[in-house]
C-alpha positions in Angstrom: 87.9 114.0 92.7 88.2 117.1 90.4 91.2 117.2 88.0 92.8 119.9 89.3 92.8 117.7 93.4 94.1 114.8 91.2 96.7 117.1 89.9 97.6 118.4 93.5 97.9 115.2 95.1 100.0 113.8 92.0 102.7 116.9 92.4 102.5 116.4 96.1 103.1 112.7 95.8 105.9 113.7 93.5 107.7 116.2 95.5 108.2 113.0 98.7 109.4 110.5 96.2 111.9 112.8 94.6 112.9 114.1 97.6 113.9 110.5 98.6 116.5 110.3 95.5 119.2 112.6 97.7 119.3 110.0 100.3 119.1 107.5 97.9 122.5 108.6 96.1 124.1 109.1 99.3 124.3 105.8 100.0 125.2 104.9 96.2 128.2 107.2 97.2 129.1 105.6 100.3 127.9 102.1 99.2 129.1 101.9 95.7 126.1 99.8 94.5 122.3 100.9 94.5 119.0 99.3 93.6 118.7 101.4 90.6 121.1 102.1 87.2 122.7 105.3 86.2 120.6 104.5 83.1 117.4 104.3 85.2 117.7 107.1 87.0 118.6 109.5 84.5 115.1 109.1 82.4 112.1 111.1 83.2 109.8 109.2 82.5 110.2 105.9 84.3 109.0 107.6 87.9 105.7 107.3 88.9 105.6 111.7 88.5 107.7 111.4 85.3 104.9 109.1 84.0 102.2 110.7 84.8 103.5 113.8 83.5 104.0 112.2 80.0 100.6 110.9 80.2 97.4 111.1 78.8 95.8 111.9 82.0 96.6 116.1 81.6 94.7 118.3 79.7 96.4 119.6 76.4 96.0 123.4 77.6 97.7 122.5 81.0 100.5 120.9 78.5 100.7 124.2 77.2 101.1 126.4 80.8 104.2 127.7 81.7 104.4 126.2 84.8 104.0 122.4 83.1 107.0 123.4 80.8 108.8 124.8 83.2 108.3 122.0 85.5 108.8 118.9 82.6 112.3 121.0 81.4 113.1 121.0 85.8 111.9 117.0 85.8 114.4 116.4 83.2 117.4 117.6 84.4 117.2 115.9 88.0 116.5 112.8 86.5 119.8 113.4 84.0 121.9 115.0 87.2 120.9 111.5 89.1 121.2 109.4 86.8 124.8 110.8 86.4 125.8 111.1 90.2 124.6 107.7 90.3 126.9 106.6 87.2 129.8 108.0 89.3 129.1 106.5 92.4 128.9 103.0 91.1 132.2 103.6 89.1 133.8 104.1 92.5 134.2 108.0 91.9 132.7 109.2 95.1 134.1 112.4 95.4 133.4 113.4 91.8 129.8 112.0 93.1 129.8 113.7 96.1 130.7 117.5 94.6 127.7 117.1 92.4 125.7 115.6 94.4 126.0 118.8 97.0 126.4 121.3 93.9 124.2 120.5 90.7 121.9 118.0 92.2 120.9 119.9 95.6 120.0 123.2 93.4 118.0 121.3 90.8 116.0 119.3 93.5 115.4 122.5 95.2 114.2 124.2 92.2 112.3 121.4 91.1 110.4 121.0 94.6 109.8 124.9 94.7 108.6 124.6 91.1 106.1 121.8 92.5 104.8 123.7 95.1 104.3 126.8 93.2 102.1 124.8 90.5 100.4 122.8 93.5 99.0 126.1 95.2 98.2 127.4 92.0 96.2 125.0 90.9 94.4 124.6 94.9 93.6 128.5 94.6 92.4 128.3 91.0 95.3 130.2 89.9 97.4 128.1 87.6 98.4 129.4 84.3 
């Protein structure tokens, strides 16, 4: 497998498990307990994508791209928006939860997943920066 398919299927792997996080702090809200901390959740690189993005495994000019800043700085902040959504839901402050999590949280998941996408058919069509 050529760096660039390991790099696709990585992202694509990345965009399904971060996608679960919405439904995930939904029911923190409605719950008030999850399987995860607010401290957890708010660090970027404890995730399988947030790992590998940290990792050895990509080349020091991709590091340097744009699109692998842009995408680390995105990384961050939905990790630090869950991680204090999910601080507020286990405190018992769901609507305070709730407001961010349809607010804050929605657009950076959003932006973060397009952000994914855009790298991941850059780098199928040979394109990435």
């Amino acid at each position: 497998m050529s760096a660039e398919s390991e790099m696709v299927e990585a992202i694509r792997a990345a965009i399904g498990a971060h996608g679960v996080w919405k439904l995930r702090l939904k029911t923190a809200i409605s719950l008030g307990r999850s399987e995860f901390s607010a401290d957890e959740a708010c660090h970027d690189d404890r995730c399988e994508f947030g790992k590998w993005l940290k990792g050895a495994a990509i080349p020091n000019a991709v590091r340097q791209s744009p699109q692998f800043k842009d995408i680390s700085r995105r990384h961050g902040e939905f990790h630090r928006s869950a991680g204090y959504i999910l601080g507020l839901a286990l405190s018992g402050h769901k609507a305070e939860a709730t407001a961010k999590l349809d607010g804050d949280f929605t657009n950076l998941s959003q932006g973060l997943t397009m952000a994914m996408r855009q790298w991941s058919q850059a780098l199928t069509t040979g394109k990435a920066a």
